[in-house]
N, C-alpha and C positions, 0 to 999 in steps of 0.2 A: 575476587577471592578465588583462587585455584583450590580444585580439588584436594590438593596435598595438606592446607590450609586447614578442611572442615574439620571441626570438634563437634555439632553437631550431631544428633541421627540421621543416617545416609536415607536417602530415598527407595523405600521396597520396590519390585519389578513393576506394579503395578500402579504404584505411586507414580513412578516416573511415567508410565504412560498416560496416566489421567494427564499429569502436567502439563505432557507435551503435548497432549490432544486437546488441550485446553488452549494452548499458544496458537496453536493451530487456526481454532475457531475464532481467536480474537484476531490475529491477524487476516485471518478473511473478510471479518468485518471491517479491519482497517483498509482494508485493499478495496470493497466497497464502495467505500465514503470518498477516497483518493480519488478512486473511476470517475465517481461521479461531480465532485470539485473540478475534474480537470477541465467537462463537457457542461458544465451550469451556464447558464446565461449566455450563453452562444446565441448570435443574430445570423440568420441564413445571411449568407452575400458577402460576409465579413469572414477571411485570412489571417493566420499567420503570414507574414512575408516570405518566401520560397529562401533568406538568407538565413532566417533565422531556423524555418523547418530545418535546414541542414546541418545547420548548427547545432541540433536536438538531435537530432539524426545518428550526429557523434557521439554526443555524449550518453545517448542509451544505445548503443553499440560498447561503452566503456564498461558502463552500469550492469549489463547484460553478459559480460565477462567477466566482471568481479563475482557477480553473483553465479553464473556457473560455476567457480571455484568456490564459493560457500559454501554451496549446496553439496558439494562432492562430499566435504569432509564429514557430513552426518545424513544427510538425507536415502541415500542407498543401504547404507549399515542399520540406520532406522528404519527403513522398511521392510528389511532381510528379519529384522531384530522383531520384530512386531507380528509380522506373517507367521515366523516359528513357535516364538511365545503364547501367541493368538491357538495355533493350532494345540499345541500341545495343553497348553490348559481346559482346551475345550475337548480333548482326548479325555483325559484326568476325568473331568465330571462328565462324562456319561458311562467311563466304569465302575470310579467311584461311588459308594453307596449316597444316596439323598441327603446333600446337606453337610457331606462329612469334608467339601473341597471348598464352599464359599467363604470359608470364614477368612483365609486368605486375602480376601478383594475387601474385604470391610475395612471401613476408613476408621480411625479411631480416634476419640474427640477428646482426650486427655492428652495437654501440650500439642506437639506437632503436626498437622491434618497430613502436610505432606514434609518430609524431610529433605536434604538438601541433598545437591548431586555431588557424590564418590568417586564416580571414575570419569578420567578422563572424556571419554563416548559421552556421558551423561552431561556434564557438563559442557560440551560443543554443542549438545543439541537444545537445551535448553533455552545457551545463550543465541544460539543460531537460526533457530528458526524466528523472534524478532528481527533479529541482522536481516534476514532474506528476506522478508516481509516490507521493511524500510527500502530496500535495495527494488525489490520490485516492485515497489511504491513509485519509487522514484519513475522507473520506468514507466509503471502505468499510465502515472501522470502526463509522460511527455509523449504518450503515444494520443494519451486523448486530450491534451488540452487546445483547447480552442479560443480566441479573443475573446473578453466581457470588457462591456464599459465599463468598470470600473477605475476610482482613480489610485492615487499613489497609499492613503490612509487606508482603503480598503483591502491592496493586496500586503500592506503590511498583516493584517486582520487575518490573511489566506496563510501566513508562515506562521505565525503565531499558533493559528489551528496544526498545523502542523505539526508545530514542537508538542505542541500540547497534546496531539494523539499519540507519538512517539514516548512519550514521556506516561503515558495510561497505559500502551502497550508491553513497554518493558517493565511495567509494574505488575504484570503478570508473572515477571520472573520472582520477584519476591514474596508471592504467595507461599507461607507454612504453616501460620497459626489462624487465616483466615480471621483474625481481627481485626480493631477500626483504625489501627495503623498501619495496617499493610493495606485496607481495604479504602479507605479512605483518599488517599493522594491518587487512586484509581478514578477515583469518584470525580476527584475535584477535577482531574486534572480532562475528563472525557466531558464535564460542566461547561468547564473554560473552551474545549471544542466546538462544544454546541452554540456559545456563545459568539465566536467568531464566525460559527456557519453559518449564522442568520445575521451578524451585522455585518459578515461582506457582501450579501447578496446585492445584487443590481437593482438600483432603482427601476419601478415599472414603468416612468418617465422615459428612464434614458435608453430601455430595451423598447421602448417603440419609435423613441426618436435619438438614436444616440447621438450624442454628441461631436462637435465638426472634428477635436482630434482622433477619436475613434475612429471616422469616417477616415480622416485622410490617413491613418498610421495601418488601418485593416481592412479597407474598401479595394474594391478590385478595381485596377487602375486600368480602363480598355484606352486602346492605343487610336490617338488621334485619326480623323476618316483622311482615306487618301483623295484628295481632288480630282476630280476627275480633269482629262487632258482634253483641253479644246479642240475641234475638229474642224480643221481650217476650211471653209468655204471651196468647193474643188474649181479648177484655173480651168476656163475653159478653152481647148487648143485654140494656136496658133489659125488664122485666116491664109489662107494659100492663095 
């Protein structure tokens, strides 16, 4: 739904900034949990393959340039946008007499808590700051992931968390009425995360003995010893 779209009530100056300090904080939390998926269950001694690191290598070099062009089109203007707002509100109430500027910032509990985004700006960043979130996700993940034994049902377990935080996250964007149907598919859907993060984890079996294709697919493979070269007996000269 583009802004052009909304029937709606737009979102106050204020509103839009809870919201988006709100996306904010939930994507840090998701950024997080990503971090530390990617480095879980890591056994000292055990690699990535040096074909595949560079293979990851590329693709958040790709990741890492999509996502500086996200971030352009809202992240600067929203901090320009925040810095002057911020300052000049907080100008307002300390000349303004006691009490006569707050009533502005009060949330109000009849229909809408927050309204929906108006202008274009509002709407890129709304939607944009989960986008970068996902985007740097990705990246984070490939900067720390590390081999787990794990087998093929368990990292299916690992995307599924995935979708399932992605899908809690952008459910942030649908907050207005703060009810059990905006607030619920949040619920369920951060449930169904948790639920994955504890049935991928690695068995404590196979992090102390992992298993022989683990070994051979992420074990450091040292390079057969060089023989040493026999030292021929020395010829002792000729009899004159």
């Amino acid at each position: 739904m583009s802004p052009a779209d909304i029937t709606q009530p737009a979102l106050t100056q204020w509103q839009f900034y809870a919201h988006a300090i709100t996306l904010f904080v939930a994507s840090a939390a998701y950024l997080y949990v990503i971090w530390h998926q990617g480095m879980r269950d890591h056994i000292d001694g055990y690699n990535l393959k040096k074909s595949t690191e560079q293979q990851l290598t590329k693709i958040g070099m790709v990741i890492l340039g999509v996502l500086a062009i996200v971030t352009f089109f809202f992240l600067p203007e929203f901090y320009h946008a925040f810095v002057d707002d911020a300052s000049q509100a907080a100008a307002e109430i300390v000349v303004a007499p006691a009490g006569s500027k707050l009533e502005q910032f009060e949330l109000s509990h009849e229909g809408p808590v927050w309204g929906w985004p108006a202008t274009q700006f509002e709407y890129v960043t709304i939607y944009g700051i989960p986008v970068s979130a996902v985007l740097m996700g990705a990246l984070i993940y490939i900067m720390a992931l590390m081999p787990s034994p794990v087998g093929a049902a368990k990292k299916v377990l690992k995307v599924l968390m995935h979708v399932a935080m992605v899908v809690a996250l952008f459910g942030f964007t649908r907050l207005h009425y703060f009810n059990a149907g905006e607030i619920l598919p949040i619920v369920i859907a951060a449930a169904i995360a948790a639920a994955c993060w504890t049935l991928s984890a690695a068995a404590k079996t196979d992090l102390e003995n992992p298993p022989m294709w683990f070994k051979r697919r992420c074990g450091k493979v040292s390079p057969p010893p060089v023989p040493r070269k026999k030292t021929s007996a020395p010829v002792p000269p000729p009899l004159s």
